[in-house]
LUMTIFI-522962 format. One record per residue (C-alpha): residue number from 1; residue in one letter; z negated, x, y. Coordinates in steps of 0.05 Angstrom, whole numbers, plus 5000, padded with zeros to 4 digits. Each point is the difference from the previous one (the first is absolute). Layout:
! LUMTIFI-522962
@k NUM; r A; z Z; x X; y Y;
...
This chain:
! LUMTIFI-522962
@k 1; r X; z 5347; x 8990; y 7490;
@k 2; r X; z 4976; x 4918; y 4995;
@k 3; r X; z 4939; x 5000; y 5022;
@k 4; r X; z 4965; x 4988; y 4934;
@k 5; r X; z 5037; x 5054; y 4970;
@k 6; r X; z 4966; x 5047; y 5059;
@k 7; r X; z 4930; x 4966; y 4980;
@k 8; r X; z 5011; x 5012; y 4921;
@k 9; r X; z 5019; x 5073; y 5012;
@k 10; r X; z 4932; x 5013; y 5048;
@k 11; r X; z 4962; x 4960; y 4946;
@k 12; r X; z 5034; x 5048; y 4938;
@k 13; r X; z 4972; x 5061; y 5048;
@k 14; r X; z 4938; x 4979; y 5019;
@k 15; r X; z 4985; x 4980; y 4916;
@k 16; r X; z 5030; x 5071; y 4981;
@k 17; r X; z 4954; x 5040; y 5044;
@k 18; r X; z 4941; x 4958; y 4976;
@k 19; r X; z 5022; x 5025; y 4935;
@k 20; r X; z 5004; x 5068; y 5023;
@k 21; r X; z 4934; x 4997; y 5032;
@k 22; r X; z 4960; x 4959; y 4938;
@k 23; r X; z 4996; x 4940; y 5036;
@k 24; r X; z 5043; x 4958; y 4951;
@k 25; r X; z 5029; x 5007; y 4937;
@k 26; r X; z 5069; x 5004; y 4984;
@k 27; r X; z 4995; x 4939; y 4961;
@k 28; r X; z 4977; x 4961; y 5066;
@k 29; r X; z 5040; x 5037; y 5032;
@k 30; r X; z 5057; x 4966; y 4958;
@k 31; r X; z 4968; x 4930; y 4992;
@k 32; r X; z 5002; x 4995; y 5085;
@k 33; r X; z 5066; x 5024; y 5002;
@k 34; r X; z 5027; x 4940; y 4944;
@k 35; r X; z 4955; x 4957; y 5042;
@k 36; r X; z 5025; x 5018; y 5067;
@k 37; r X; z 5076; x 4990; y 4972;
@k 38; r X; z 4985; x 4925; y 4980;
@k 39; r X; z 4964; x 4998; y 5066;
@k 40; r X; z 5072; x 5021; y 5044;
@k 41; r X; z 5047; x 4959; y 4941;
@k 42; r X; z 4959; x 4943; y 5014;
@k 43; r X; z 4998; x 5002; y 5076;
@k 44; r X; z 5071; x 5008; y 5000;
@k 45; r X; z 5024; x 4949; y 4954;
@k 46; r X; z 4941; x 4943; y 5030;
@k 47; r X; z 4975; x 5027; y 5059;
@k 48; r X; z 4933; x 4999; y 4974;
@k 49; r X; z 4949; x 5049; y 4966;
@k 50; r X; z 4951; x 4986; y 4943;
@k 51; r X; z 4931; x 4971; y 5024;
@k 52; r X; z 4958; x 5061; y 4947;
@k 53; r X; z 5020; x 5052; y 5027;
@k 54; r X; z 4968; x 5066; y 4991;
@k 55; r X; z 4950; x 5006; y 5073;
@k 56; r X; z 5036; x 5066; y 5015;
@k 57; r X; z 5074; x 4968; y 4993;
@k 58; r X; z 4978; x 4931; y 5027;
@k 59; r X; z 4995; x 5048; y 5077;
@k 60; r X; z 5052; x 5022; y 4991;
@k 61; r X; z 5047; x 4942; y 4975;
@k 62; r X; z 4960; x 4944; y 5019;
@k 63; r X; z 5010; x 4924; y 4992;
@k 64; r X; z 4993; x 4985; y 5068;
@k 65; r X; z 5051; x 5050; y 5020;
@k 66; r X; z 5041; x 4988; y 4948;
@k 67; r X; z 5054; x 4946; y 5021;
@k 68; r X; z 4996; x 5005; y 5072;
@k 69; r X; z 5003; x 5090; y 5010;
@k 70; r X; z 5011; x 5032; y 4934;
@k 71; r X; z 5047; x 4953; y 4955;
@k 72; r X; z 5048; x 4988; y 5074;
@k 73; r X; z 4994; x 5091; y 5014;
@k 74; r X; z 5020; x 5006; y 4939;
@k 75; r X; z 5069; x 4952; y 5003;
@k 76; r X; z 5043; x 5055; y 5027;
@k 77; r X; z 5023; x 5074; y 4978;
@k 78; r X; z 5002; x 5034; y 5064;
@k 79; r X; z 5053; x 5044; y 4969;
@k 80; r X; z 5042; x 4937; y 4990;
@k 81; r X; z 4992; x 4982; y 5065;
@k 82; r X; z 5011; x 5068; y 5029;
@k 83; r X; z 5071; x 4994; y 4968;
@k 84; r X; z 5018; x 4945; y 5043;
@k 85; r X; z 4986; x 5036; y 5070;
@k 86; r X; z 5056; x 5016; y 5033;
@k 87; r X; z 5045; x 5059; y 4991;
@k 88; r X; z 4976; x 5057; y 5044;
@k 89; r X; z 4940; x 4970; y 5017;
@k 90; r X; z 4955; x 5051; y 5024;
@k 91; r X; z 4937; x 4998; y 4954;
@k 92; r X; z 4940; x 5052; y 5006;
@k 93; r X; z 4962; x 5004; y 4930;
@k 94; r X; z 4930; x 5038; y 4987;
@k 95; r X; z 4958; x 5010; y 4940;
@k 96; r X; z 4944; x 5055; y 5001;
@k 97; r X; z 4966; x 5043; y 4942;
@k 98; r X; z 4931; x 4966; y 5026;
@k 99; r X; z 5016; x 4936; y 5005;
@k 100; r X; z 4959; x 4964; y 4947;
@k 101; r X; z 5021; x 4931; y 4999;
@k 102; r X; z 5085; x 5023; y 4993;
@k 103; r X; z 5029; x 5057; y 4975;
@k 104; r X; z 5063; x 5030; y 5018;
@k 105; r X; z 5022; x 4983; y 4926;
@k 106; r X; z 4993; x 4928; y 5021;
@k 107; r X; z 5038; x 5010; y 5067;
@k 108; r X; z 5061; x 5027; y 4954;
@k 109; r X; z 5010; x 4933; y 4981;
@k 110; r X; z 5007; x 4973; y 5073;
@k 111; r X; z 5038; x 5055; y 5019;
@k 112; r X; z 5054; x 4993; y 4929;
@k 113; r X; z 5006; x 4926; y 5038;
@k 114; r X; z 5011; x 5031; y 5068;
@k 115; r X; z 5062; x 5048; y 4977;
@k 116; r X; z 5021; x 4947; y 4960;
@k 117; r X; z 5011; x 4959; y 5071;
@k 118; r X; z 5027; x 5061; y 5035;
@k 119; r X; z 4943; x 4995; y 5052;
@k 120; r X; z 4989; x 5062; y 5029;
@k 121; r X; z 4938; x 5027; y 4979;
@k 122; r X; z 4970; x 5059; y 5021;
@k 123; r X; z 4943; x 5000; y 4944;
@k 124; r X; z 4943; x 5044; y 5027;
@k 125; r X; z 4938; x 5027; y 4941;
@k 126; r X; z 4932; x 5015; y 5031;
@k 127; r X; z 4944; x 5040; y 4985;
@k 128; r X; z 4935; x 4990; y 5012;
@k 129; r X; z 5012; x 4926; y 5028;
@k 130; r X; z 4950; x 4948; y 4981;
@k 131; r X; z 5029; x 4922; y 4994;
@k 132; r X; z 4985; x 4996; y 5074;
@k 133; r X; z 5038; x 5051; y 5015;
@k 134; r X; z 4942; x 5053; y 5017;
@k 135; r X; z 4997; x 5061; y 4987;
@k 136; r X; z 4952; x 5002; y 4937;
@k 137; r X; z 5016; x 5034; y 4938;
@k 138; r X; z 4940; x 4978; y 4961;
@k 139; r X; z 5037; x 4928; y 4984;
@k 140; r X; z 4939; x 4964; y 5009;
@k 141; r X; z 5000; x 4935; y 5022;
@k 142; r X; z 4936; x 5013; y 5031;
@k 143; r X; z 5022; x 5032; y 5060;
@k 144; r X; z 5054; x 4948; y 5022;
@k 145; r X; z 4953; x 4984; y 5054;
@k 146; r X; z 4984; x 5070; y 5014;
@k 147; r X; z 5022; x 5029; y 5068;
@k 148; r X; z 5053; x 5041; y 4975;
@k 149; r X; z 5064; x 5024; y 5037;
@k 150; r X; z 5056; x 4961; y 4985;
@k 151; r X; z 5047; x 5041; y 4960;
@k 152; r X; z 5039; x 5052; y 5048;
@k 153; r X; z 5054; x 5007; y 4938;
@k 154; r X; z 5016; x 4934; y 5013;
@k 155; r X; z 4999; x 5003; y 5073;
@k 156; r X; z 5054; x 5052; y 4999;
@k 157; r X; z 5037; x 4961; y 4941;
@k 158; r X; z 5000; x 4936; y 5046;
@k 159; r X; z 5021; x 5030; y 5055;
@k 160; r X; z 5062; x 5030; y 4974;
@k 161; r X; z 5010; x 4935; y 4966;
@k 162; r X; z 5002; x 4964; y 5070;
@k 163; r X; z 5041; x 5058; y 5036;
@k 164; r X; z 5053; x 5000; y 4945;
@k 165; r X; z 5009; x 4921; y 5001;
@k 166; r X; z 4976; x 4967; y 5059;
């Protein structure tokens, strides 16, 4: 997905489990989520985010990051730009059930982009593989810096990848 679109849909999770746990009512819940979608309309339309922001939105869509990182990530669909790749382009896609900051539901879209192209995607889903690819099904951020094995799934899925097309 754009890369706001990826923040928006970690934001919507992270404010419906604070429901879930009693953190936050569904009405805040709701009031972040209308104020997070001016937040993305206006950074794509100006570039530029609104100076009162919420402290908890303003880390995460800050000012200073705004026009330089987030509004210029966010210019491109990757699955638009998939299409373009050339036909039979060999392309290795993952996506893992513990990977908190993407879900597979978001790679979909890449990969929709991908076929549309004709690459050649071998599209491989995980378990138990962190953002950092390491083997850690607790999807905590926490432990990206944790001395975990890298993920032996993808190991094998890579090195198929690079016997089949290289």
């Amino acid at each position: 997905l754009r890369y706001l679109d990826v923040i928006r849909d970690q934001v919507d999770a992270q404010a419906a489990a604070g429901v879930r746990a009693g953190r936050l009512t569904s009405a805040r819940a709701r009031a972040v989520e209308r104020l997070l979608n001016g937040v993305i309309a206006s950074l794509r339309t100006t570039g530029r985010v609104p100076a009162d922001l919420l402290p908890g939105l303003a880390q995460i869509v800050s000012p200073v990051t705004a026009l330089f990182f987030l509004a210029q990530a966010d210019r491109f669909d990757p699955a638009q730009l998939a299409s373009r790749l050339r036909v039979h382009l060999p392309v290795l896609l993952t996506c893992s059930d513990a990977d908190a900051q993407v879900t597979c539901a978001q790679v979909e879209h890449l990969v929709a982009g991908l076929r549309r192209g004709r690459a050649k995607t071998d599209f491989v889903r995980l378990r138990g593989v962190d953002h950092v690819l390491k083997e850690d099904a607790t999807r905590s951020a926490a432990n990206y810096t944790a001395p975990l094995p890298f993920s032996a799934e993808l190991r094998k899925a890579l090195r198929g990848f690079i016997e089949a097309n290289l």
